[in-house]
C-alpha positions as CSV (number, residue, x, y, z in Angstrom):
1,X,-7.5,9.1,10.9
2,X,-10.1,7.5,9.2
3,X,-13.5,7.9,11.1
4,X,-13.6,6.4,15.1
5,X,-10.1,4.6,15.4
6,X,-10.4,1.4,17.7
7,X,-9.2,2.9,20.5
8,X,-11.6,5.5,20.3
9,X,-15.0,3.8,18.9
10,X,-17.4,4.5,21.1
11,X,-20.0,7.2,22.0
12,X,-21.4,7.2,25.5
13,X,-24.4,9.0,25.5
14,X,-26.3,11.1,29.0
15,X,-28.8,9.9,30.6
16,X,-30.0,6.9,28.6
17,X,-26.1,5.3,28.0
18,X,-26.9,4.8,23.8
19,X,-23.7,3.7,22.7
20,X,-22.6,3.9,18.7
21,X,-20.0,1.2,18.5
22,X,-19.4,2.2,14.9
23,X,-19.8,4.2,11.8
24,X,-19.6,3.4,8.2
25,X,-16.6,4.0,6.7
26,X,-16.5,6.5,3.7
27,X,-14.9,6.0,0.4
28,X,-12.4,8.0,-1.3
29,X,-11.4,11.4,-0.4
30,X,-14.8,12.1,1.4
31,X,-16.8,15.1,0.3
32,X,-18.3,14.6,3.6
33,X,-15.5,16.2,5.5
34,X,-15.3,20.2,4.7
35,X,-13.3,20.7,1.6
36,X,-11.1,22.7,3.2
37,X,-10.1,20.3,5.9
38,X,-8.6,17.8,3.2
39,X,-7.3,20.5,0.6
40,X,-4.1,19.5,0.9
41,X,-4.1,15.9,-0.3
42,X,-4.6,17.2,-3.6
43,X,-0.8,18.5,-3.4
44,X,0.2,21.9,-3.4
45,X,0.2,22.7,-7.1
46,X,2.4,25.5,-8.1
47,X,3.7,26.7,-5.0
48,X,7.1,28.9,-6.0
49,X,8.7,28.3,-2.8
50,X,10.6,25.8,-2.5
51,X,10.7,25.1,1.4
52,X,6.9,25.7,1.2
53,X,6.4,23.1,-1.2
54,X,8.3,20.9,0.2
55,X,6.7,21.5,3.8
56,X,2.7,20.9,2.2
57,X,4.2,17.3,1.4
58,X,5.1,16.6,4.8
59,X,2.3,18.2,6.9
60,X,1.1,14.7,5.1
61,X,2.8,12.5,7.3
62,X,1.3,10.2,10.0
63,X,0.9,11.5,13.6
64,X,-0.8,9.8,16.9
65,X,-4.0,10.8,17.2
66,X,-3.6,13.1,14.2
67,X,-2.4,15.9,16.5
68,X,0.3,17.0,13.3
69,X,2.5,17.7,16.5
70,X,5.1,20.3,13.8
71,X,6.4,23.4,13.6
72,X,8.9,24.6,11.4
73,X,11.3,27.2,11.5
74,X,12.3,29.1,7.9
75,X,14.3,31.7,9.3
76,X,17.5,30.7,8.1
77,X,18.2,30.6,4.2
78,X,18.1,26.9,2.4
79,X,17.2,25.7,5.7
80,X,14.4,24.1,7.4
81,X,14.6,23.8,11.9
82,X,11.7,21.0,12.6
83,X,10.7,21.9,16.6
84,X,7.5,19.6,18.5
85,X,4.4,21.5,18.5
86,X,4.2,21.3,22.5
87,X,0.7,21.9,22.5
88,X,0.3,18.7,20.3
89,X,1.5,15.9,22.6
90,X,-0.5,12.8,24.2
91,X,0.5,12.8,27.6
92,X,-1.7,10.5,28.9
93,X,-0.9,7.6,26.2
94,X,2.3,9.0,25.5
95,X,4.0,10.0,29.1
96,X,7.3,9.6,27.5
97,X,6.5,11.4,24.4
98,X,8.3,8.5,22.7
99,X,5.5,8.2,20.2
100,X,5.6,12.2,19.5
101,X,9.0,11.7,18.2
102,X,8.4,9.0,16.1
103,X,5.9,11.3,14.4
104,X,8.7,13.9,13.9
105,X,10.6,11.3,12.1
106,X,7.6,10.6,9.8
107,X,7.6,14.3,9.1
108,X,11.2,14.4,8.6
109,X,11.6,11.4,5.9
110,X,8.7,13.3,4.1
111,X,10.3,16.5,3.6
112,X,13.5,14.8,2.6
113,X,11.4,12.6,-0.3
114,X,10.2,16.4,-1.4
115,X,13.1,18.3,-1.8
116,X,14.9,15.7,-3.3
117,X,12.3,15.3,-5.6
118,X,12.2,19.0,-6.4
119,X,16.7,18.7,-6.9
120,X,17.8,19.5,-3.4
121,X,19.8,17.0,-1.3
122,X,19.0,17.7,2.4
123,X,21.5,17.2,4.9
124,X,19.7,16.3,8.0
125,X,21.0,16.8,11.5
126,X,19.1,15.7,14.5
127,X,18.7,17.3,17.7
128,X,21.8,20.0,16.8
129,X,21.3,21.6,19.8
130,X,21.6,18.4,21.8
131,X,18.5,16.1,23.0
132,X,16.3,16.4,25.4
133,X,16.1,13.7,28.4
134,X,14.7,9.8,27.8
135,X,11.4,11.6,29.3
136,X,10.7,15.3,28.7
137,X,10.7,17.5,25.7
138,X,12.1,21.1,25.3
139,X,12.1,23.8,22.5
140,X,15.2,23.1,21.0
141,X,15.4,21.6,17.3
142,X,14.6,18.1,16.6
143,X,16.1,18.5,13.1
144,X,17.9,21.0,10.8
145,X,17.2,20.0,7.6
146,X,19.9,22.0,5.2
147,X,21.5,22.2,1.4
148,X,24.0,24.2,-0.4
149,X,21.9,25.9,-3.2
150,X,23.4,24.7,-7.0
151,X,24.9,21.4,-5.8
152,X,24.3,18.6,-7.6
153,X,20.8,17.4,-7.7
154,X,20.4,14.0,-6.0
155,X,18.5,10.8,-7.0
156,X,14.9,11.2,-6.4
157,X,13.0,9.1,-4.4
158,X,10.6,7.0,-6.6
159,X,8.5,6.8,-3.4
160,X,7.3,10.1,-3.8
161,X,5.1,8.7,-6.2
162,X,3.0,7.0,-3.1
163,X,2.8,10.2,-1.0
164,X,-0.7,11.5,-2.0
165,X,-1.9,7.7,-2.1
166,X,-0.7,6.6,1.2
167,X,-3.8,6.5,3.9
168,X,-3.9,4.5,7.5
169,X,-7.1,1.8,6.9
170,X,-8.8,1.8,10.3
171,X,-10.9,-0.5,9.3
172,X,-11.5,-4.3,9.6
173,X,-8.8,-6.4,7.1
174,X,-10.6,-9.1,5.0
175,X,-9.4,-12.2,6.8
176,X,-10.7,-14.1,3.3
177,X,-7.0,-12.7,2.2
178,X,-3.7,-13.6,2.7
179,X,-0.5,-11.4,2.8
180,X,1.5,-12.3,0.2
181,X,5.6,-13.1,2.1
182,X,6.6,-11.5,-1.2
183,X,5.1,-8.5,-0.1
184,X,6.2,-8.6,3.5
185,X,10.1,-8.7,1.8
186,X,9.6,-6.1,-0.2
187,X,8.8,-4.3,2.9
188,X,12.6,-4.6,4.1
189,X,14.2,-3.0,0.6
190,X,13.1,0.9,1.7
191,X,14.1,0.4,5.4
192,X,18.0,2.8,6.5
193,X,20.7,0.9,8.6
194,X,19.7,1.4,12.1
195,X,16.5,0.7,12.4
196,X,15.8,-3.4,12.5
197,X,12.6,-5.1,10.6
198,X,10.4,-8.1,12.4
199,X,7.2,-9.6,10.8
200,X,5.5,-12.8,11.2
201,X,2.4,-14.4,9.0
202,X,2.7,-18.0,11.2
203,X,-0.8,-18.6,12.2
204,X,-0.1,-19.1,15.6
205,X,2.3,-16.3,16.4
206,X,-0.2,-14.3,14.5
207,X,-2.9,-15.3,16.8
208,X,-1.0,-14.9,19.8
209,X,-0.1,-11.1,18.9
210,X,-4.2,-10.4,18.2
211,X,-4.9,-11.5,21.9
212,X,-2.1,-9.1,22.9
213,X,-3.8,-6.5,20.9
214,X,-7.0,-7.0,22.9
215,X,-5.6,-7.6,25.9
216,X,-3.5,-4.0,25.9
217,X,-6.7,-2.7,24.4
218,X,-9.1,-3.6,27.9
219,X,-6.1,-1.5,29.5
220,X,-6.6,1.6,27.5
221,X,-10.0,1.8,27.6
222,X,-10.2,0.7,31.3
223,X,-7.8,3.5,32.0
224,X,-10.1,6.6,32.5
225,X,-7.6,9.1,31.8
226,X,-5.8,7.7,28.8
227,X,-9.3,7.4,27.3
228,X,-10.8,10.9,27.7
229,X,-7.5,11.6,25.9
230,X,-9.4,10.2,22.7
231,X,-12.6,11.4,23.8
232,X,-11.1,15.0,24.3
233,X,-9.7,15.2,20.7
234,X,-13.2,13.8,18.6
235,X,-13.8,16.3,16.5
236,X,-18.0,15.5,15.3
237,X,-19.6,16.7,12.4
238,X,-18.2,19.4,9.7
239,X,-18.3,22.7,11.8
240,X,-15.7,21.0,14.5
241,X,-13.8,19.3,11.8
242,X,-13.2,22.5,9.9
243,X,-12.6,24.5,13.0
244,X,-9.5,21.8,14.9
245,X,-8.8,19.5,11.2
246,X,-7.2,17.4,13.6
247,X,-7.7,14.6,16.2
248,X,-10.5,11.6,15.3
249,X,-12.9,12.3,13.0
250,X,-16.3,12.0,13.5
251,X,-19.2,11.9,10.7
252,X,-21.8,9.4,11.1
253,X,-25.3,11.3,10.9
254,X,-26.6,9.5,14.7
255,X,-23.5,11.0,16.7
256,X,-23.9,14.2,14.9
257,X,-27.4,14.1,15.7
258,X,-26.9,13.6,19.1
259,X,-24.6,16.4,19.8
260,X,-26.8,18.1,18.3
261,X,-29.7,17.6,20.5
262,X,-26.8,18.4,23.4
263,X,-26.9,14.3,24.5
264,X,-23.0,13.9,23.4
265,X,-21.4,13.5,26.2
266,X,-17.5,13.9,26.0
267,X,-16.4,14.4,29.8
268,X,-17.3,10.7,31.5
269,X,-15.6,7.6,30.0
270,X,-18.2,4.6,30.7
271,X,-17.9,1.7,33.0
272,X,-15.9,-1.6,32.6
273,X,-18.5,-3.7,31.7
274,X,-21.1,-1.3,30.2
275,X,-23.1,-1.1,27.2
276,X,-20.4,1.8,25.8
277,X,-17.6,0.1,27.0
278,X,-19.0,-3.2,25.4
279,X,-18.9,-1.0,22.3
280,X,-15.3,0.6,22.3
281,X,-14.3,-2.8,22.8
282,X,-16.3,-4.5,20.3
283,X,-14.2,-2.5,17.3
284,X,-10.6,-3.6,19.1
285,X,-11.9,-6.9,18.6
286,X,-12.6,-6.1,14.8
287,X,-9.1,-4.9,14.2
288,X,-6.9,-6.8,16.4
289,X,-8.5,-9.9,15.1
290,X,-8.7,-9.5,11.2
291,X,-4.8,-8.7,11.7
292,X,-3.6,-11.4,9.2
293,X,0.1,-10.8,9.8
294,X,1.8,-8.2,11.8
295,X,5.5,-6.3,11.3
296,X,7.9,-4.4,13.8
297,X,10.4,-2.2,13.9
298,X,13.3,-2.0,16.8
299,X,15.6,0.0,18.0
300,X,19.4,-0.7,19.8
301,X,18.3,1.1,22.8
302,X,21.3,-0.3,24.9
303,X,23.4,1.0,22.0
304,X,21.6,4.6,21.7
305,X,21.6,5.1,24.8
306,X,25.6,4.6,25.9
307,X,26.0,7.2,22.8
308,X,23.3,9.7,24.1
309,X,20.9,9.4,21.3
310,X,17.4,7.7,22.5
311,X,16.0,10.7,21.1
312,X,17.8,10.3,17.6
313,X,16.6,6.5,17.5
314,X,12.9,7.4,18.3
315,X,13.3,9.5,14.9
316,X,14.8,7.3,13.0
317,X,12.7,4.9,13.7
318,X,9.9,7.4,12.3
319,X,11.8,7.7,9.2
320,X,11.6,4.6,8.8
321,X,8.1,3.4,9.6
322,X,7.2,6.5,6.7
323,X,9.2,4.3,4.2
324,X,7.7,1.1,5.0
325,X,3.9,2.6,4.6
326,X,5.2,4.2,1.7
327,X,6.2,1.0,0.1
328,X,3.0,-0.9,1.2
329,X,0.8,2.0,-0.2
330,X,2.6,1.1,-3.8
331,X,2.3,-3.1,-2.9
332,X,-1.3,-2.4,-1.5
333,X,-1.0,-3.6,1.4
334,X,-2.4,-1.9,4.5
335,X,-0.6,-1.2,7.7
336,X,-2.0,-0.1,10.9
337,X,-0.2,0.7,14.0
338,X,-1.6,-0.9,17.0
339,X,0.1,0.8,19.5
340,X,-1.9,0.2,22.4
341,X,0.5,-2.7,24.1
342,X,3.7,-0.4,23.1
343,X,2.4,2.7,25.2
344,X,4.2,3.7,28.7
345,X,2.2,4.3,31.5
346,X,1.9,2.3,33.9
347,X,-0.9,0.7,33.9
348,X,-0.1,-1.0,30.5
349,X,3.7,-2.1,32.4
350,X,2.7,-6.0,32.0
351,X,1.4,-6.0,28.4
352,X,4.4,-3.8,27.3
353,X,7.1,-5.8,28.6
354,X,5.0,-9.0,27.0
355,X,5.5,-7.6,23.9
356,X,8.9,-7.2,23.8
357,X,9.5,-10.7,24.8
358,X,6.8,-12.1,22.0
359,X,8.7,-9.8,19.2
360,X,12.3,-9.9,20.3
361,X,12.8,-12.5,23.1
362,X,14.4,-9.2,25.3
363,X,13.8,-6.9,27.4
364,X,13.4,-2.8,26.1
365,X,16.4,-2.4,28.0
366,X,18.3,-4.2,25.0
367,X,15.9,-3.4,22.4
368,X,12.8,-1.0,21.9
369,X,10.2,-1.9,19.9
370,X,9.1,1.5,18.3
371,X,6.3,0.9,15.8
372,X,4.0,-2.7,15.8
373,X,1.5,-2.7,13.2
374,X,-1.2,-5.2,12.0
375,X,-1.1,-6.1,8.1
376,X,-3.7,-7.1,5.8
377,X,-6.3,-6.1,3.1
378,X,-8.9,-3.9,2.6
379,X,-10.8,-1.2,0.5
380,X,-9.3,1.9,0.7
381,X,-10.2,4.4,2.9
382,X,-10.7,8.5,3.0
383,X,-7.9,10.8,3.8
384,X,-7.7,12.6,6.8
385,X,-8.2,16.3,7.5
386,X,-4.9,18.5,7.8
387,X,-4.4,21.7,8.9
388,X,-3.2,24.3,7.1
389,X,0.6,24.2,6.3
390,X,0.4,28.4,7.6
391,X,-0.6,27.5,10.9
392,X,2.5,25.1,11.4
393,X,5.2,27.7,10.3
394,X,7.7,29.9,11.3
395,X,9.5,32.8,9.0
């Protein structure tokens, strides 16, 4: 994640209540983060195995929070088991762990792109040990990914091409410049059956959705324990960055400074109405309104759930969302999930279920909005650290 997300922008200092509200965002691939820490967005060069190869193209995929929430399993010949890193989860934010699966599915649609780039065709069962319930995880598989060595090479994906471009712009959009509705179809040619594409650019829908976004945003940030989630996993200057290479990103010189000086503080969340909270919610505001469009994508949650497979649709839907930003990293267009009003606990009950009725006129009984996301325009931004593909695998 590019530096201080907008759930997460804020710094509440001890004693005095300083607040940094925001930090300058870095260009490129940052030579301010530790080298190591974003290694692997220069691609794994010429890595002989296969399934390793593969696997340092995926650890590239888009997580909540960054948490890279993967492990994989290469015990079995021409085979890769995907399992959730259980130490990895948001259960604050994420009580459902709803969101956790999505970012399997992002992980999964990556390492398919790979191999079939490198002449394998994947076969790709999900949960083959059956799912776990609507609302708990396990240790069982979330996918086996397998092939039958010397078949015949599939097509390859020609978004592979985007996969060391692609980058989440946390950023303001330039609301000088409008999203092109060519672009926004072009969106829809990448997407599987399954999975179901909304978007709007109407002014007024558009505005309506941005004072959603705020409005879920006051929620999360109100919320004391769903906010020292975020304040648990900053990770400030190079020497944490380099040790977790996970989590938000911190590397503006003040914050540094002052957790150097000891003044960071990291176990209160501040006051509705103070200076810090003033501050976290002064960069929702930047985001939710330079939105200048905003897509969707649904799930048939009646249907997946008469055939057992809520867990199977939460990864597809994962799958998908990886081919869309894919496809808007080779358009240019940004995409930002603003998953705030599409989170489960309780307190955020009213803003959820207003979002379903603003996107699909039903209730998430019928069907689930899995991913929202603001659109727009902007200068890139810098890659985010990763950790290193060892830590993440099984042989």
């Amino acid at each position: 994640m590019p530096h201080l997300s907008s759930r997460r922008d804020f710094i509440h200092l001890m004693g005095g209540g300083a607040v940094l509200a925001a930090t300058a965002p870095l260009a490129g691939c940052s030579s301010d983060y530790p080298a190591a820490s974003v290694a692997a967005w220069q691609g794994p060069g010429g890595e002989p195995d296969v399934r390793r190869w593969a696997l340092a193209h995926a650890l590239l995929a888009p997580s909540s929070h960054n948490r890279q929430p993967w492990r994989a399993d290469l015990r079995e010949p021409n085979a890769i088991a995907l399992h959730v890193d259980r130490d990895r989860t948001l259960p604050m934010t994420d009580p459902w762990f709803r969101q956790i699966m999505v970012s399997q599915g992002t992980f999964v649609e990556l390492l398919v792109i790979a191999l079939q780039e490198r002449g394998l065709d994947p076969q790709v069962q999900l949960f083959p040990q059956g799912e776990p319930g609507e609302k708990t995880l396990d240790d069982r598989p979330v996918a086996r990914l397998h092939w039958a060595p010397g078949a015949a090479p599939p097509a390859k994906d020609p978004l592979f091409a985007q996969i060391l471009r692609r980058h989440t712009a946390k950023v303001a959009y330039d609301t000088q410049r409008a999203v092109n509705p060519g672009q926004v179809e072009a969106l829809k040619t990448v997407l599987p059956a399954g999975v179901t594409f909304g978007a709007t650019l109407e002014p007024a829908r558009v505005a309506a959705l941005r004072a959603l976004c705020l409005a879920a945003a006051k929620v999360e940030i109100g919320t004391p324990r769903t906010m020292m989630e975020s304040l648990r996993l900053m990770r400030v200057g190079p020497a944490e960055i380099a040790q977790h290479r996970d989590g938000i990103t911190v590397m503006s010189p003040f914050v540094r400074a002052m957790a150097a000086l000891g003044l960071f503080d990291r176990t209160q969340v501040p006051a509705v109405g103070s200076t810090g909270y003033r501050g976290a919610l002064k960069r929702f505001e930047e985001h939710s309104l330079s939105a200048m469009g905003f897509v969707w994508l649904n799930t048939d949650q009646a249907g997946a759930r008469a055939a057992g497979r809520i867990r199977a649709s939460q990864v597809e839907a994962g799958r998908a969302y990886l081919r869309l930003q894919l496809k808007a990293t080779e358009l240019g267009l940004q995409v930002h999930p603003m998953s705030q009003a599409n989170q489960e606990f309780d307190e955020m009950k009213p803003w959820y279920d207003q979002l379903h009725q603003q996107l699909n006129g039903q209730s998430v009984s019928e069907r689930v909005v899995q991913m929202f996301c603001r659109i727009g325009h902007c200068a890139d931004q810098p890659h985010t650290p990763r950790r290193e593909l060892a830590t993440m695998i099984r042989a």
